[in-house]
C-alpha positions, 0 to 999 in steps of 0.5 A: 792084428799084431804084427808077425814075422813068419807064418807057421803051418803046423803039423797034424798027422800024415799016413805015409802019403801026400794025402793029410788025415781028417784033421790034418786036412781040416786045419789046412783048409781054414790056413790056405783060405787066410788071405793071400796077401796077408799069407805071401807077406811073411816067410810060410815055415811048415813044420812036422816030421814024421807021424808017431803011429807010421814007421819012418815014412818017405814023406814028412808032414811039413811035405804034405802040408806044402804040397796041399798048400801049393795045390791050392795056390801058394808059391812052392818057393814061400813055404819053408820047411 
């Protein structure tokens, strides 16, 4: 592997709720299951703002993807928006 200096999560597609669509969720799956080490040695940025087909919902898709990632285990303070 070459060497990185920031892991970047990108965004897919949200409904408007912290709950990511199918695709969206499929691609966080394969992510949060990277290895944790390699995961929490670099800065996490997760990027998408707000989806095309939802009229300027509460809550961005790089939310939804810290969210479902600190759920699963990764510290909220190294996931940067």
């Amino acid at each position: 592997m070459k060497k990185f200096d920031v892991v970047i999560v990108l965004g897919g597609g949200i409904d408007g709720t912290l709950k990511p669509f199918h695709y969206t969720k499929e691609r966080l799956k394969a992510f949060v299951k990277l290895d944790k080490s390699l995961l929490l040695s670099k800065p996490i940025i997760a990027s998408g703002g707000y989806s095309v087909w939802i009229k300027k919902p509460k809550i961005t898709e790089a939310e939804v993807i810290k969210h479902y990632s600190v759920k699963r285990g990764i510290p909220a303070n190294h996931i940067f928006l």
